[in-house]
C-alpha positions as a Markdown table, in Angstrom:
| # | Residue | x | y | z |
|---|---|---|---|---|
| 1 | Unk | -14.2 | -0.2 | 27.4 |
| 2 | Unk | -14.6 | -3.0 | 24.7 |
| 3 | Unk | -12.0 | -5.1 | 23.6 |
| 4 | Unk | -11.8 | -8.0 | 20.9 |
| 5 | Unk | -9.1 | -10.3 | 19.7 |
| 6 | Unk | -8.1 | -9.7 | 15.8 |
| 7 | Unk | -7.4 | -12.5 | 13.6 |
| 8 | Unk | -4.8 | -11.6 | 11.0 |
| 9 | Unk | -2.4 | -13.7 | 8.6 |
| 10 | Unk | -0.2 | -12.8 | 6.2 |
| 11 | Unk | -0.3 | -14.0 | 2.5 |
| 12 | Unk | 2.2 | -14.4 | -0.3 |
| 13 | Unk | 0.0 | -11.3 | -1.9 |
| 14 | Unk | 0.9 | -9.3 | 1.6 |
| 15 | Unk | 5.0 | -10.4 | 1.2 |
| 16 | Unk | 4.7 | -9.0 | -2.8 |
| 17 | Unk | 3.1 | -5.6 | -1.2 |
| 18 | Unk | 5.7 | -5.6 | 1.2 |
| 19 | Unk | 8.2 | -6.5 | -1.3 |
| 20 | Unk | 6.7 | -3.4 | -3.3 |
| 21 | Unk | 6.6 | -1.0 | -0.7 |
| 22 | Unk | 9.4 | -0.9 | 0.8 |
| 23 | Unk | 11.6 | -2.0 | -2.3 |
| 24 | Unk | 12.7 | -5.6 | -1.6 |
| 25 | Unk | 14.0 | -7.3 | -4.4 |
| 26 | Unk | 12.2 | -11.1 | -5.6 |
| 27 | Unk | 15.2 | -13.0 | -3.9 |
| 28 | Unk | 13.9 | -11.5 | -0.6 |
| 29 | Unk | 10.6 | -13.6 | -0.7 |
| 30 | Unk | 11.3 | -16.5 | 1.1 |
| 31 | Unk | 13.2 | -14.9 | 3.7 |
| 32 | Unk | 9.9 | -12.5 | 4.6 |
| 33 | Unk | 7.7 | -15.8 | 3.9 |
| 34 | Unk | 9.8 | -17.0 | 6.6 |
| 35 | Unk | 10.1 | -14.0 | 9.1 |
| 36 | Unk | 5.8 | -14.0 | 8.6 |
| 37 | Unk | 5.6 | -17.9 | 9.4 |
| 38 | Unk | 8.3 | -17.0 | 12.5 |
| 39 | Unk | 6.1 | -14.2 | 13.2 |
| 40 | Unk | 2.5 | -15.9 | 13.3 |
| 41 | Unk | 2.5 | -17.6 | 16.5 |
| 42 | Unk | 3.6 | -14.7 | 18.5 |
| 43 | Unk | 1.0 | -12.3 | 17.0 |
| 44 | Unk | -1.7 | -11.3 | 19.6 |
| 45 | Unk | -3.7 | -8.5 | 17.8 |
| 46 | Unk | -6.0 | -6.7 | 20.7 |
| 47 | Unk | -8.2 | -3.3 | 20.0 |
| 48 | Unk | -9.3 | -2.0 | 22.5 |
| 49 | Unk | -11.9 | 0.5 | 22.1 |
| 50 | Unk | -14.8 | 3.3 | 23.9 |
| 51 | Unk | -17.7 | 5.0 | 21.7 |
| 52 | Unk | -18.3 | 8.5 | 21.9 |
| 53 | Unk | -21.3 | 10.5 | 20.9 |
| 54 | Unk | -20.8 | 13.2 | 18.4 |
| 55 | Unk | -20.5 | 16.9 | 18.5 |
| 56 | Unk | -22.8 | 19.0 | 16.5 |
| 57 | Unk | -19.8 | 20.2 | 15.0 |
| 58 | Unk | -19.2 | 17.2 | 13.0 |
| 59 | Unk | -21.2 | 15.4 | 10.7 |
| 60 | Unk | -21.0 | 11.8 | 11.7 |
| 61 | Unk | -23.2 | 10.1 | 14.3 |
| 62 | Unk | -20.3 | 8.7 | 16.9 |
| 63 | Unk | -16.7 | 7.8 | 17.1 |
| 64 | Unk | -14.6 | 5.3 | 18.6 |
| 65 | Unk | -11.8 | 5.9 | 20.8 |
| 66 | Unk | -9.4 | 3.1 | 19.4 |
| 67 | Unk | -5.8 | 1.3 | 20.9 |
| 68 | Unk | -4.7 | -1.5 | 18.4 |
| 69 | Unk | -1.9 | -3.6 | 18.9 |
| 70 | Unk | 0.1 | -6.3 | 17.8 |
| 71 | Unk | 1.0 | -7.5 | 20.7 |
| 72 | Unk | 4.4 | -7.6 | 22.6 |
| 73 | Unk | 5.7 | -11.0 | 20.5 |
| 74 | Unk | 7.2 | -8.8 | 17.3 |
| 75 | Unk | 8.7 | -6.5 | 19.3 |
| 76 | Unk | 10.5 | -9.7 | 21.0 |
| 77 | Unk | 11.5 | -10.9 | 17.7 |
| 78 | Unk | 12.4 | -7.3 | 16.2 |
| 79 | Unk | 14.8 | -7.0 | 19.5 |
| 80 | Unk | 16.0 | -10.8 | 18.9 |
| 81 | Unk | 17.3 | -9.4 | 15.3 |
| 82 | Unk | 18.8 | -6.4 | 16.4 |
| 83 | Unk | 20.7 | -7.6 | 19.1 |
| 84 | Unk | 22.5 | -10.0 | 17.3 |
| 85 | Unk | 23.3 | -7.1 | 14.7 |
| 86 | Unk | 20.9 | -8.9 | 12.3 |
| 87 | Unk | 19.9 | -5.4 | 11.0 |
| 88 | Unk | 18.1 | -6.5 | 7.6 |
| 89 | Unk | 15.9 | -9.3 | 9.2 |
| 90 | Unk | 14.8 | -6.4 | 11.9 |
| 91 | Unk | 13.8 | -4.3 | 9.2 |
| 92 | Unk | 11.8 | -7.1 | 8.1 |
| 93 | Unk | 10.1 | -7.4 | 11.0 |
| 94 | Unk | 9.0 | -4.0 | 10.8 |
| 95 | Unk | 8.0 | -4.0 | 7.1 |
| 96 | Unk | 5.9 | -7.2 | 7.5 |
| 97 | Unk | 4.4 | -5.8 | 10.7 |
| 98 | Unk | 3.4 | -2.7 | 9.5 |
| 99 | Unk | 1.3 | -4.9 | 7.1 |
| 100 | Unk | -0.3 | -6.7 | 9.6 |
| 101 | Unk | -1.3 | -3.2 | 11.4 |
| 102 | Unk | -2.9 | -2.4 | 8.0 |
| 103 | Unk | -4.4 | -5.5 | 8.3 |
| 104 | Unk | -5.4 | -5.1 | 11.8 |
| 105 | Unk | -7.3 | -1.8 | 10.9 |
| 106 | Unk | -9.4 | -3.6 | 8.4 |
| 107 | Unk | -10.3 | -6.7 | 10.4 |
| 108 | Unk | -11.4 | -4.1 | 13.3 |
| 109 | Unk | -13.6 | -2.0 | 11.2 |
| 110 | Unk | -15.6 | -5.0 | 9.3 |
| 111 | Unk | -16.1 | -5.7 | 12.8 |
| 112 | Unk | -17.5 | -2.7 | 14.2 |
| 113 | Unk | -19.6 | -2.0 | 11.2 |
| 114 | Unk | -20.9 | -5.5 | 11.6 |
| 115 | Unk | -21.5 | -4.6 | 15.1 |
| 116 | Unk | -23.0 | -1.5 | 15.2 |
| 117 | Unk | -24.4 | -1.1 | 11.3 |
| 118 | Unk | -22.8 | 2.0 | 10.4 |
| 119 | Unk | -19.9 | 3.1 | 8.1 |
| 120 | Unk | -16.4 | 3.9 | 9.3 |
| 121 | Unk | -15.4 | 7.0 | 7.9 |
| 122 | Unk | -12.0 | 7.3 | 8.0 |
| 123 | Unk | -9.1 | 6.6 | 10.5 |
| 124 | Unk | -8.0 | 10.0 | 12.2 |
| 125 | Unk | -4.1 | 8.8 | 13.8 |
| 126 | Unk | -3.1 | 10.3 | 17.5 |
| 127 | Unk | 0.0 | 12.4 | 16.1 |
| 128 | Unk | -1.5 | 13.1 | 12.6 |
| 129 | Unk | -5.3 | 14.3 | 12.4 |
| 130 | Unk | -4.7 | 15.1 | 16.7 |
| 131 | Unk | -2.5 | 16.4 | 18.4 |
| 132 | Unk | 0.1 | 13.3 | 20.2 |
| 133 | Unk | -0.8 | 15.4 | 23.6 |
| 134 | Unk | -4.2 | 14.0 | 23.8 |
| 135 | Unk | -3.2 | 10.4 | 24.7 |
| 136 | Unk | -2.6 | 10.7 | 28.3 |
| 137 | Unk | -6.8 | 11.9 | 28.6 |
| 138 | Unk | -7.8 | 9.1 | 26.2 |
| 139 | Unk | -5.7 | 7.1 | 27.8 |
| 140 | Unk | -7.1 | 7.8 | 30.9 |
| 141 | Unk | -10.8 | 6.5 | 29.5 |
| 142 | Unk | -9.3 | 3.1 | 29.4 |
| 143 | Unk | -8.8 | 0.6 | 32.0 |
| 144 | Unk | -6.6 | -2.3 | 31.8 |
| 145 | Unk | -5.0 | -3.0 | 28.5 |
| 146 | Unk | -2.0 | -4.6 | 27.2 |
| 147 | Unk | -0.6 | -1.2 | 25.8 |
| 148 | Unk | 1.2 | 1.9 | 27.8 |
| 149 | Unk | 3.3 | 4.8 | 26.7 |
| 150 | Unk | 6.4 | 6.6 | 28.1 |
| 151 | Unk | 6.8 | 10.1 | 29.0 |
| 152 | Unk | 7.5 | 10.7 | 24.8 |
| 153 | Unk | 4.2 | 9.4 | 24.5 |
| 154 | Unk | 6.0 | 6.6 | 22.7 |
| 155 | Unk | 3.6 | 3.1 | 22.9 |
| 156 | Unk | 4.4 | -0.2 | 24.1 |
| 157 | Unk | 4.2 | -2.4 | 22.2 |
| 158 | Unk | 6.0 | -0.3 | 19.5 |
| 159 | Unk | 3.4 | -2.1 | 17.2 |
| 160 | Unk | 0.3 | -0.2 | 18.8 |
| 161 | Unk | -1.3 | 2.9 | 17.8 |
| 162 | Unk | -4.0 | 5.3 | 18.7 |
| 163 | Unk | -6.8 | 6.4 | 16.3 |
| 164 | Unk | -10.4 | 7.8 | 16.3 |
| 165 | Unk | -12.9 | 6.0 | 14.0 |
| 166 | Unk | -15.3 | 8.4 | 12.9 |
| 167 | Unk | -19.4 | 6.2 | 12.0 |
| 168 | Unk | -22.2 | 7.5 | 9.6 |
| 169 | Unk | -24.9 | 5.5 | 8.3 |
| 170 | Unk | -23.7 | 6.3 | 5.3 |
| 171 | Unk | -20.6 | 4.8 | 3.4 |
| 172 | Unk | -18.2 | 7.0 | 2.4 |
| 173 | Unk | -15.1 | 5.2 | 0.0 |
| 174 | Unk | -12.8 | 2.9 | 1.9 |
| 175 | Unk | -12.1 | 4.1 | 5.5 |
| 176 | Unk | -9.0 | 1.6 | 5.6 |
| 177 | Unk | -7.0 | 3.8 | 2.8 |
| 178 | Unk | -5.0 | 5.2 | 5.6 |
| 179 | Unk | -2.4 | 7.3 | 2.7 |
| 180 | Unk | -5.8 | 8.9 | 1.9 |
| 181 | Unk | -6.2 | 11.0 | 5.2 |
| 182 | Unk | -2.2 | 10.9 | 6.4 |
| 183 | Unk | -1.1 | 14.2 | 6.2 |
| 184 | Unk | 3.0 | 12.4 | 5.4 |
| 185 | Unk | 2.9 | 13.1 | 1.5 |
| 186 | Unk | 6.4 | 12.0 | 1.8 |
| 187 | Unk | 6.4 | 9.2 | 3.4 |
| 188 | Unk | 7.8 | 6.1 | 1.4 |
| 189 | Unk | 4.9 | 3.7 | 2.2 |
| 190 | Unk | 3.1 | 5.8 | 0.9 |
| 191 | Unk | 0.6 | 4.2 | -2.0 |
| 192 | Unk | 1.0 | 4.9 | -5.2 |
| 193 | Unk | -2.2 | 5.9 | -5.8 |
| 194 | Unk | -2.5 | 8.8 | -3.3 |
């Protein structure tokens, strides 16, 4: 198993997205500008992560097994929100950290490429491209991590999540456009030009 640390921040551009995306209105900025300052020292973005060899089915050279997380501190904070019945500021939370997943993805895969010299495909979710059933084997590939799941096969921290990261040596459009293989064509998040 590999594992690296994932620098992420979020700019005013990210709080406009945000803003965007899950329809704030401009007097919201400074309190998510404020939530994402509150939020920056308890962000401990992790991937954790096993390589695979292909199947002759397929027609990239390997995959990676992938766990991403956040990190148990914006779960804390989400919690802190909702149990003082601070329901908009929770909502917050999640918007901005849904973001900083995005984010997340992005940092990860410059990495790997950097690493390995190959071209992420695409990111193929647990739950969406696989079936959520698989995660106790792949799980079971890993050993210690900062991530579990429940007998829903719910994650913890609730900002993790489970993907497979096909590689090619040749590049093939932006693997990070994650509306561009999600199967959700409802989905509000959803970006406007899928």
């Amino acid at each position: 198993m590999n594992t690296t640390d994932i620098t992420i921040h979020v700019e005013p551009e990210d709080i406009l997205r945000t803003m965007q995306q899950c329809h704030f209105r401009e007097e919201d900025f400074a309190s998510l500008q404020a939530l994402s300052r509150a939020m920056a020292p308890l962000l401990r973005a992790k991937a954790y992560y096993v390589w695979k060899k292909r199947d002759e089915k397929v027609s990239y050279d390997d995959y990676a097994v992938v766990f991403l997380t956040l990190g148990n501190g914006v779960d804390a904070l989400q919690e802190l929100y909702l149990d003082r019945n601070c329901l908009t500021e929770a909502y917050m939370v999640e918007c901005i950290a849904l973001g900083l997943l995005e984010k997340a993805y992005r940092e990860f895969i410059k990495e790997v490429q950097r690493e390995t010299g190959k071209w992420a495909q695409k990111i193929d979710f647990l739950g969406d491209t696989y079936p959520i059933e698989l995660l106790p084997r792949l799980y079971r590939e890993f050993g210690q991590m900062d991530i579990s799941y429940n007998e829903k096969m719910v994650l913890s921290p609730q900002k993790s999540v489970v993907f497979l990261l096909p590689m090619s040596s040749g590049k093939k459009g932006d693997a990070c456009n994650i509306c561009e293989n999600c199967s959700n064509k409802g989905c509000v998040l959803r970006s406007a030009a899928d």
